[in-house]
C-alpha positions in Angstrom: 92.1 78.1 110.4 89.8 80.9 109.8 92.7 83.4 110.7 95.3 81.9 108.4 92.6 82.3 105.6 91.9 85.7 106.8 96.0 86.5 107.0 96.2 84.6 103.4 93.5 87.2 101.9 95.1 89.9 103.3 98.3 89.4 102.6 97.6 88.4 98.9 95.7 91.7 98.0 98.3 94.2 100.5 100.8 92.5 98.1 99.0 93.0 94.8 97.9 96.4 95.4 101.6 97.8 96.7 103.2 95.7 93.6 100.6 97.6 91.0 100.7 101.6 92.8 104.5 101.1 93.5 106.0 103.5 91.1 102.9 105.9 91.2 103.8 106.0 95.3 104.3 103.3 97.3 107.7 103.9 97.0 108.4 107.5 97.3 106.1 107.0 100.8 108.7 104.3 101.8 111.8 106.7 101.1 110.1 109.3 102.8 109.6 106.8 106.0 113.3 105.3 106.3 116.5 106.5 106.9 118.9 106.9 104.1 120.6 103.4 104.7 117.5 101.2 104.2 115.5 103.7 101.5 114.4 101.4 98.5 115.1 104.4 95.5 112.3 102.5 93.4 114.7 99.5 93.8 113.9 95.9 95.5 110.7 96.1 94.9 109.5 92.6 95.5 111.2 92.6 98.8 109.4 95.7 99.9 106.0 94.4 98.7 106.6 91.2 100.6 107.9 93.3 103.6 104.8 95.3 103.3 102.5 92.6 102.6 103.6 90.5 105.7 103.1 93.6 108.2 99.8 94.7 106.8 98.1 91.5 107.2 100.0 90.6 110.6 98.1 94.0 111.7 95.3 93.2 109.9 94.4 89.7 111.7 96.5 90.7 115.2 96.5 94.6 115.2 96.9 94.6 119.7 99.8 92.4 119.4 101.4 94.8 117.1 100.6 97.4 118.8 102.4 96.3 122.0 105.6 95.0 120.2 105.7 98.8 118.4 105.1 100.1 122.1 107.8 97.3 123.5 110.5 98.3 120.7 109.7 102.0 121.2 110.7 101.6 125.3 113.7 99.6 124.2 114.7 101.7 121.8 114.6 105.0 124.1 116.4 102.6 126.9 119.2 101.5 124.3 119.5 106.0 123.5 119.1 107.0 126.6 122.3 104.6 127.5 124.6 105.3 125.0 124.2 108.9 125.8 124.9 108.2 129.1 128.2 106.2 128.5 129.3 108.8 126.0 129.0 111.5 128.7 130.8 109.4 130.9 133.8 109.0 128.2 134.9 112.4 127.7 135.5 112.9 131.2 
């Protein structure tokens, strides 16, 4: 109970203070983060704060989970590259 009030707090002032500083730059720092398919261009903000919200207090209240599920995705990620090159070296042969 103590960690959902904990992930509550959190998450209610993550949210609040990305909503208030997110044209002063919140959201340049997000374009400047993603690729051009996802960038926000000031737009969808609430989803963004949300996003943001939901991450920062799910580090805040588990922060050695996250970091083995960024570690996880990172290894799956360079598995997933490091196989399509290899098929795509294989195909123009």
């Amino acid at each position: 109970m103590t960690i959902l009030i904990i992930w509550l707090i959190g998450f209610g002032l993550i949210a609040y203070f990305a909503n208030q500083r997110w044209n002063s730059g919140v959201s340049r720092g997000l374009d400047k983060m993603l690729p051009n398919i996802l960038k926000s261009h000031g737009s969808n903000r609430n989803m963004w704060v949300i996003v943001l919200a939901v991450l920062g207090a799910t580090a805040l209240v588990q922060p050695v989970e996250m970091l083995l599920v960024v570690i996880l995705l990172a290894l799956i990620g360079w598995g997933v590259m490091a196989l399509v090159n290899w098929a795509g070296n294989k195909t123009h042969h």
